[in-house]
Structure formats: structure tokens, C-alpha cells
N, CA, C and O atoms as CSV, one atom per row, in Angstrom:
chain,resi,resn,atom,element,x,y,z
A,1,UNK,N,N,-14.378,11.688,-29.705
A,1,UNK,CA,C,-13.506,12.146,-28.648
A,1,UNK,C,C,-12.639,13.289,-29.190
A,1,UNK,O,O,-12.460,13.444,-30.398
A,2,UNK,N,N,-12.066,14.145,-28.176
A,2,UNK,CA,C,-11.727,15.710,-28.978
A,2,UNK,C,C,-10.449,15.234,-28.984
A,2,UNK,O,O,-10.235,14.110,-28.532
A,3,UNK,N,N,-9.318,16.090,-29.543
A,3,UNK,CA,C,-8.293,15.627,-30.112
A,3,UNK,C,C,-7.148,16.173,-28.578
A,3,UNK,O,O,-7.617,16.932,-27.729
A,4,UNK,N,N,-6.143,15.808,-28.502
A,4,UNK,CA,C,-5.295,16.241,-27.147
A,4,UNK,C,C,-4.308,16.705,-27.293
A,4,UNK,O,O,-3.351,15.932,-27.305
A,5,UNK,N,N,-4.018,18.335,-27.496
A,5,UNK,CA,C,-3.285,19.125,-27.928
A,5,UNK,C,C,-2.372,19.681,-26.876
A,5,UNK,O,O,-1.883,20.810,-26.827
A,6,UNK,N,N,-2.215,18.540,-25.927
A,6,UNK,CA,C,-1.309,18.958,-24.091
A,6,UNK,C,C,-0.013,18.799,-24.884
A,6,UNK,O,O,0.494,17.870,-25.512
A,7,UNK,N,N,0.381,20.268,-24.571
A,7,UNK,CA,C,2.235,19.841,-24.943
A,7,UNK,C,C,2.916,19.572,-23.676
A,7,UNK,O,O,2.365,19.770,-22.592
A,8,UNK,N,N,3.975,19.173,-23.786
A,8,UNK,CA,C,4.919,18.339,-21.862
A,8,UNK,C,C,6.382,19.179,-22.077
A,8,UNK,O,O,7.114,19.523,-23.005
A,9,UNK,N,N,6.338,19.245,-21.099
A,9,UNK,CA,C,8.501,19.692,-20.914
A,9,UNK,C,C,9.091,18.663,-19.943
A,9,UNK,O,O,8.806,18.276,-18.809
A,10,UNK,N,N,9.965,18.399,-20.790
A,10,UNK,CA,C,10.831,17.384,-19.905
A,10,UNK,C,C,12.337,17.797,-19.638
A,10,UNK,O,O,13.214,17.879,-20.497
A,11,UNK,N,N,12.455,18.018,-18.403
A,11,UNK,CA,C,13.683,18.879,-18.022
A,11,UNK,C,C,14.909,17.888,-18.492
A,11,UNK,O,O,15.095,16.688,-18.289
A,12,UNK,N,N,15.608,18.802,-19.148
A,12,UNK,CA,C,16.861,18.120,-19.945
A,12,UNK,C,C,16.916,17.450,-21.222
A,12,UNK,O,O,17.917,17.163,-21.878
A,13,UNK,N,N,15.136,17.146,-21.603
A,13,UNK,CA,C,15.196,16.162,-22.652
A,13,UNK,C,C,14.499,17.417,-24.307
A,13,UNK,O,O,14.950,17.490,-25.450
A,14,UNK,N,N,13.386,18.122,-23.694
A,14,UNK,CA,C,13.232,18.705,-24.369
A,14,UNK,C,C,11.621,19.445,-24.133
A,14,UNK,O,O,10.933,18.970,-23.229
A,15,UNK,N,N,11.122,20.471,-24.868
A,15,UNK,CA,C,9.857,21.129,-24.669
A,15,UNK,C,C,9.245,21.500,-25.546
A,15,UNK,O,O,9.669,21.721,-26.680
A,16,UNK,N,N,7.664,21.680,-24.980
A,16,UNK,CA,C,6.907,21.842,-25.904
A,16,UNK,C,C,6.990,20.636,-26.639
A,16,UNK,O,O,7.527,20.578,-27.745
A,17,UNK,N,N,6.408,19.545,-25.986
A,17,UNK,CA,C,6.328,17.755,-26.570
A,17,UNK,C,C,4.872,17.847,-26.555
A,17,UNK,O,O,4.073,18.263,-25.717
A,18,UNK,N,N,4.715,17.167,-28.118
A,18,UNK,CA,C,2.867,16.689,-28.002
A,18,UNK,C,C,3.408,14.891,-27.345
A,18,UNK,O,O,4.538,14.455,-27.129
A,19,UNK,N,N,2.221,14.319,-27.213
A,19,UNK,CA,C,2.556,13.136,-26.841
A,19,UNK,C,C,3.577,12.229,-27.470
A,19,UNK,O,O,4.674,11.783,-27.133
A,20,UNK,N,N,2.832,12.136,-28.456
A,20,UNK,CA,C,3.947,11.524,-29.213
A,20,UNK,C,C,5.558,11.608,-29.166
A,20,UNK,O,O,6.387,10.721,-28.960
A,21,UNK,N,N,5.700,12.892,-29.410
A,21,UNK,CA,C,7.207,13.100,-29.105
A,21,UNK,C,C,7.788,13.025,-27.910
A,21,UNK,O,O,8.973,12.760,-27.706
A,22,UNK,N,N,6.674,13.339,-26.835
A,22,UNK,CA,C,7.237,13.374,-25.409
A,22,UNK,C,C,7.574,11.711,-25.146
A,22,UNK,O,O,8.579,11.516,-24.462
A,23,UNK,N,N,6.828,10.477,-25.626
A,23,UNK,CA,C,7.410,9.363,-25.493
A,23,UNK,C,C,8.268,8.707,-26.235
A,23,UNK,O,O,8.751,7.753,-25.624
A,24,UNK,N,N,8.710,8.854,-27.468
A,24,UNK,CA,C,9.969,8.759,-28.619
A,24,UNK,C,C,11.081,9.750,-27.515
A,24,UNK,O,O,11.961,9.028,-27.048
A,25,UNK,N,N,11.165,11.073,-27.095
A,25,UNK,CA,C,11.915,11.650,-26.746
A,25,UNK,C,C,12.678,10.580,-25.176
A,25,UNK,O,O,13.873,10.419,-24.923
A,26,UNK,N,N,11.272,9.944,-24.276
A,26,UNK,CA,C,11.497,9.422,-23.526
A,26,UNK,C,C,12.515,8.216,-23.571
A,26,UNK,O,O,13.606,8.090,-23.014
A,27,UNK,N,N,11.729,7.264,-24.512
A,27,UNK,CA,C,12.368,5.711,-24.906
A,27,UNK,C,C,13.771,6.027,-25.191
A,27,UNK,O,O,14.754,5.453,-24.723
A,28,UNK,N,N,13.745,7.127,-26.116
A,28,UNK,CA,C,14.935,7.065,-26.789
A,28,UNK,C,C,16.359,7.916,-26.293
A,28,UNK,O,O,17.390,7.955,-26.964
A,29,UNK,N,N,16.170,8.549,-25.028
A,29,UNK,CA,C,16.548,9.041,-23.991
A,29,UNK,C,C,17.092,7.463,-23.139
A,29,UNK,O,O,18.230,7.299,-22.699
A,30,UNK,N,N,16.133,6.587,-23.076
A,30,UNK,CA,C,16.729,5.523,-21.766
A,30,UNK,C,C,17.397,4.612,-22.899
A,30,UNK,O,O,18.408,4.051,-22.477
A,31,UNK,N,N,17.062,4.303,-24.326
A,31,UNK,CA,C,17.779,3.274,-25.065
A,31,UNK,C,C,19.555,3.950,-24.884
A,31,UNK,O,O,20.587,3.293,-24.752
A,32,UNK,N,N,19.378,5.523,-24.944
A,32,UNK,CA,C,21.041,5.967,-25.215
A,32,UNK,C,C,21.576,5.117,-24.036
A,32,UNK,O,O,22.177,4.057,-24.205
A,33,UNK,N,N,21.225,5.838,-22.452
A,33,UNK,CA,C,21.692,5.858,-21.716
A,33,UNK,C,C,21.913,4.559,-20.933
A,33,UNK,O,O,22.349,4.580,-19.782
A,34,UNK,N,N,21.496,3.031,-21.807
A,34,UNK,CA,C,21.133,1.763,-21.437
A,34,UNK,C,C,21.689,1.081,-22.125
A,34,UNK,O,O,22.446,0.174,-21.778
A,35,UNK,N,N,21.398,1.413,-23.261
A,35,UNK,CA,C,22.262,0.029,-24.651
A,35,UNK,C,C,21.455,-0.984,-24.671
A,35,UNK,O,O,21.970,-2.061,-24.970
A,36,UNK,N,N,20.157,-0.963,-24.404
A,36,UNK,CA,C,19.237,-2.407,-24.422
A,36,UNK,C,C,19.216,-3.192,-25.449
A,36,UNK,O,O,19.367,-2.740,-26.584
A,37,UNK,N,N,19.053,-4.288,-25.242
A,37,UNK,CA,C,18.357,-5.245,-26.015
A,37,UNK,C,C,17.096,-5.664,-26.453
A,37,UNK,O,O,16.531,-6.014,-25.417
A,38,UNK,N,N,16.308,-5.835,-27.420
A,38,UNK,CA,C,14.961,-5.668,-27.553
A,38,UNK,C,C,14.294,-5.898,-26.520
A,38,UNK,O,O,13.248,-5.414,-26.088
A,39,UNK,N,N,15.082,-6.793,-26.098
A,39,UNK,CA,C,14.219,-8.187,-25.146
A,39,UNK,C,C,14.035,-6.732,-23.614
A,39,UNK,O,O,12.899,-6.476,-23.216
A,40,UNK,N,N,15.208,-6.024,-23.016
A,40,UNK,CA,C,15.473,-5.118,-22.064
A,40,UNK,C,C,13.890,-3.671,-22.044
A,40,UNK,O,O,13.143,-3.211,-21.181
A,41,UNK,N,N,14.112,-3.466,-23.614
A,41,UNK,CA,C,13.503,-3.033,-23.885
A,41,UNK,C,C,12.533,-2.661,-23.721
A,41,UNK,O,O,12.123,-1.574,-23.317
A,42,UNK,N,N,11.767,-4.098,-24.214
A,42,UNK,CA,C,9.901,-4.562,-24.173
A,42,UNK,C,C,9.870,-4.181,-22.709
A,42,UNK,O,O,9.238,-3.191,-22.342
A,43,UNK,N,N,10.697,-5.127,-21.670
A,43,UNK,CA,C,10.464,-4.741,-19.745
A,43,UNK,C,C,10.287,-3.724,-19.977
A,43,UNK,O,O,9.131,-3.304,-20.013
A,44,UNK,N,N,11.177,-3.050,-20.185
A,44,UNK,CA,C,11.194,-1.209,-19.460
A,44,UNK,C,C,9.848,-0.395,-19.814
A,44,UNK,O,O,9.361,0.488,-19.109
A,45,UNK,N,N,9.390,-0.820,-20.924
A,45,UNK,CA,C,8.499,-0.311,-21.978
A,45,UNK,C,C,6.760,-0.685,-22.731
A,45,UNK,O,O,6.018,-0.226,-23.600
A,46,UNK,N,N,6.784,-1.732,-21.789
A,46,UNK,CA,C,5.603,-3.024,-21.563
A,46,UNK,C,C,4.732,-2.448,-22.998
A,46,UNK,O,O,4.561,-1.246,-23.201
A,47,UNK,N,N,4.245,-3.499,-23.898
A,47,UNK,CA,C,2.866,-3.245,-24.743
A,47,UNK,C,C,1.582,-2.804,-23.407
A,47,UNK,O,O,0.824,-1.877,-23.691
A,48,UNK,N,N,1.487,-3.188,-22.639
A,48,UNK,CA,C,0.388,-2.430,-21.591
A,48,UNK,C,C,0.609,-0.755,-21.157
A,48,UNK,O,O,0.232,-0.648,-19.990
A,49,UNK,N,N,0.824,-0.152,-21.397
A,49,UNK,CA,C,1.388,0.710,-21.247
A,49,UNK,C,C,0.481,1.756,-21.700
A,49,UNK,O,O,-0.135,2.695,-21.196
A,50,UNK,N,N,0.699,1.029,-23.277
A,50,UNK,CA,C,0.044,1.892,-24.427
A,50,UNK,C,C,-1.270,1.437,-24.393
A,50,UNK,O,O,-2.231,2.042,-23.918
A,51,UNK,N,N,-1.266,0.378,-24.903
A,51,UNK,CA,C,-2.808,-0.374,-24.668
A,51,UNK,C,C,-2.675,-1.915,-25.784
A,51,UNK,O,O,-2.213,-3.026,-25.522
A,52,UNK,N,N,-3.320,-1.350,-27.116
A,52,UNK,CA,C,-3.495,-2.009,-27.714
A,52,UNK,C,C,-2.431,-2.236,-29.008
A,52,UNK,O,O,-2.450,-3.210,-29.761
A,53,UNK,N,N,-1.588,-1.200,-29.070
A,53,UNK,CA,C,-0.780,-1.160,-30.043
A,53,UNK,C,C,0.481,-1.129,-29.519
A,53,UNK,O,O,1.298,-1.151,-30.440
A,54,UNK,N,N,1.056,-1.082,-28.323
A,54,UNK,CA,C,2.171,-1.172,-27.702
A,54,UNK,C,C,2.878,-0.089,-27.921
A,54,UNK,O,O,2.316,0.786,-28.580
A,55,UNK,N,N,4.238,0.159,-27.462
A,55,UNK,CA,C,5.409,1.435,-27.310
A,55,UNK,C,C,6.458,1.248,-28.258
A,55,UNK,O,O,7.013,2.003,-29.056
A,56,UNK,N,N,6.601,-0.125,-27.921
A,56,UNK,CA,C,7.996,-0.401,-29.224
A,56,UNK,C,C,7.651,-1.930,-29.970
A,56,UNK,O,O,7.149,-2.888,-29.381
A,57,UNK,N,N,7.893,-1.908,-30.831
A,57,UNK,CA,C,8.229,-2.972,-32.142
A,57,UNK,C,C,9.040,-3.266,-32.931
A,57,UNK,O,O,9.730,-2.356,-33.390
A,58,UNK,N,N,9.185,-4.170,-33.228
A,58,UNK,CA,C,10.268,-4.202,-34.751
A,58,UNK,C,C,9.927,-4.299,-35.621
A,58,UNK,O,O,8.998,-5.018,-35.988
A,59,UNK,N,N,11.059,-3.080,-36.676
A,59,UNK,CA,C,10.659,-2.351,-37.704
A,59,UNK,C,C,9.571,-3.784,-38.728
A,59,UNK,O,O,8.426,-3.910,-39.162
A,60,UNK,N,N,10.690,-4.472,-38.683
A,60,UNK,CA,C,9.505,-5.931,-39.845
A,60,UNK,C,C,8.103,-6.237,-39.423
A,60,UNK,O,O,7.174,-6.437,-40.205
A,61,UNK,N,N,8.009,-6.261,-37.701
A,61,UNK,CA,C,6.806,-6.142,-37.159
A,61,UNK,C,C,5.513,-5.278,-37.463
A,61,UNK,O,O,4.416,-5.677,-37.072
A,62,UNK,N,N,5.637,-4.212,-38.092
A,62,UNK,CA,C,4.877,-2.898,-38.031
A,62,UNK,C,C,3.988,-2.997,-39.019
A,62,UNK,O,O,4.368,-3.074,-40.187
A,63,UNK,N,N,2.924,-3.006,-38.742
A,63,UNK,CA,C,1.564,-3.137,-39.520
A,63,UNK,C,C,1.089,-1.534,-39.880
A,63,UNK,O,O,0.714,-1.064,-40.954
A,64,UNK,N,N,1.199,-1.116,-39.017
A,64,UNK,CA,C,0.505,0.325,-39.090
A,64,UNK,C,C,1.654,1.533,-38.856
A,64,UNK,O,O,1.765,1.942,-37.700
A,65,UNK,N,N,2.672,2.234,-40.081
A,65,UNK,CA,C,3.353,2.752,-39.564
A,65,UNK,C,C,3.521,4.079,-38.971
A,65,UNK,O,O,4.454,4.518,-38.298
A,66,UNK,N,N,2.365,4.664,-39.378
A,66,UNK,CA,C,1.834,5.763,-38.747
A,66,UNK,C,C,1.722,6.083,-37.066
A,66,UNK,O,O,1.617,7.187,-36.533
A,67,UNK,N,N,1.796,4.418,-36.262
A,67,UNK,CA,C,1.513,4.625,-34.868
A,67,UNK,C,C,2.831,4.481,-34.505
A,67,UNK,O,O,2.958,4.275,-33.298
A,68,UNK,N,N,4.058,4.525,-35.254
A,68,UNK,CA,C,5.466,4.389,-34.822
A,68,UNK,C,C,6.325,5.311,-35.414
A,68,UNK,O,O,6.110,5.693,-36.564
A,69,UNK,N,N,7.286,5.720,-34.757
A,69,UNK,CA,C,8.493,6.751,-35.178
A,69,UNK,C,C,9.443,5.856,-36.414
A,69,UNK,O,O,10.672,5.913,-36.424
A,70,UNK,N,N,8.774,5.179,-37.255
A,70,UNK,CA,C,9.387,4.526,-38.615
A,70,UNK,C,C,10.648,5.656,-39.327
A,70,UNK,O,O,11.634,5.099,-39.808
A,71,UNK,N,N,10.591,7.190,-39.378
A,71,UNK,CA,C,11.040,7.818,-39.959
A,71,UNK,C,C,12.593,7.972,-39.143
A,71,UNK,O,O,13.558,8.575,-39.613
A,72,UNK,N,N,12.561,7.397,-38.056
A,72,UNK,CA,C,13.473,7.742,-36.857
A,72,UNK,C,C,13.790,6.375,-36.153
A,72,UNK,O,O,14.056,6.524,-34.961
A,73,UNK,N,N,13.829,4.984,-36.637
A,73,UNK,CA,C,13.920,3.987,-35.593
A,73,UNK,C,C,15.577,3.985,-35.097
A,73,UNK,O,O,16.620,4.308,-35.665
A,74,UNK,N,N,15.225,3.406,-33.636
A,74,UNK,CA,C,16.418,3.551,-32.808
A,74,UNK,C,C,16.726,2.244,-33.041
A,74,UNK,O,O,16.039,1.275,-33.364
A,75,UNK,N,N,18.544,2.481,-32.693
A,75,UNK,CA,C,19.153,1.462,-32.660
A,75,UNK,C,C,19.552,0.792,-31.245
A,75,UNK,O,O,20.034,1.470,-30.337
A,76,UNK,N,N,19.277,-0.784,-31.115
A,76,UNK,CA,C,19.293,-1.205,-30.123
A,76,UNK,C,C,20.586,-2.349,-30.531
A,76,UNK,O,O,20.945,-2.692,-31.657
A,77,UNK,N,N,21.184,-2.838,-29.035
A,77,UNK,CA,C,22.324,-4.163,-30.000
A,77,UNK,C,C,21.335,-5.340,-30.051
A,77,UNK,O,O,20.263,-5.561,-29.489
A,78,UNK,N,N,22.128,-6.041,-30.974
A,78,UNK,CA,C,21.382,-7.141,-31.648
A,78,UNK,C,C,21.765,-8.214,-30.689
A,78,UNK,O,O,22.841,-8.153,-30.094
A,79,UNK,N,N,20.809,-9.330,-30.493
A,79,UNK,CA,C,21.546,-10.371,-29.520
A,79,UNK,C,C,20.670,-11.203,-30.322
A,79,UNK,O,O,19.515,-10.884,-30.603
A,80,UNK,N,N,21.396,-12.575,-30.789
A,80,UNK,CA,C,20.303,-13.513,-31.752
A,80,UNK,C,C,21.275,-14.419,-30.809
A,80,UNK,O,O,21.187,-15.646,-30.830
């Protein structure tokens, strides 16, 4: 399968997004403006979404860190 070099503009958030960034830019756009909780989170953000590897995780969770913004994780409040 050929590789998908679509860049996105997202008015206000930012341009010239490959995918990747256009959905880190997204999530992390609604975590500011929300204050979620993991749990808020996962809803807004469903593992179906993506498919098989999901949108968001926790950092201890992460098997593969290459399919996650590891270099950049957002902060969400903690509710235990």
C-alpha cells in the first residue's frame, strides 16, 4: 500500500498536518480545553476509531512506542 503524504489545516489549531500530527494536534487541543480524565478521554477518543491500536493509552501501557506521541505525552488529572 503507497504511503499517505495528505497534509490537513485545521483552522486555529495549525497547518500543513501529516496525519499524525493532525490527530495529537486534535486530542490535545480538546484535553486543554476539557481537563479530562483518562476514563473522559477513552469516550471522546474510542480505540475504534483508529482500529487496532487505538488513539490514546497509558504511557506504562505502550508496547509499541513509535505508534504514540511518547516524546510529547499529555497531561490529564489523575482520578484513582
Amino acid at each position: 500500500m503507497p504511503r499517505d503524504y495528505t497534509k490537513y489545516n485545521v483552522e486555529g489549531l495549525g497547518e500543513n498536518l501529516n496525519k499524525r500530527q493532525l490527530v495529537f494536534t486534535v486530542v490535545k487541543d480538546w484535553v486543554e480545553k476539557n481537563n479530562p480524565s483518562f476514563e473522559d478521554l477513552q469516550k471522546a477518543f474510542p480505540d475504534e476509531v483508529q482500529g487496532s491500536k487505538g488513539v490514546v493509552a497509558k504511557e506504562a501501557e505502550i508496547k509499541d512506542p513509535k505508534r504514540y506521541n511518547v516524546k510529547e505525552p499529555l497531561k490529564i488529572k489523575n482520578i484513582d
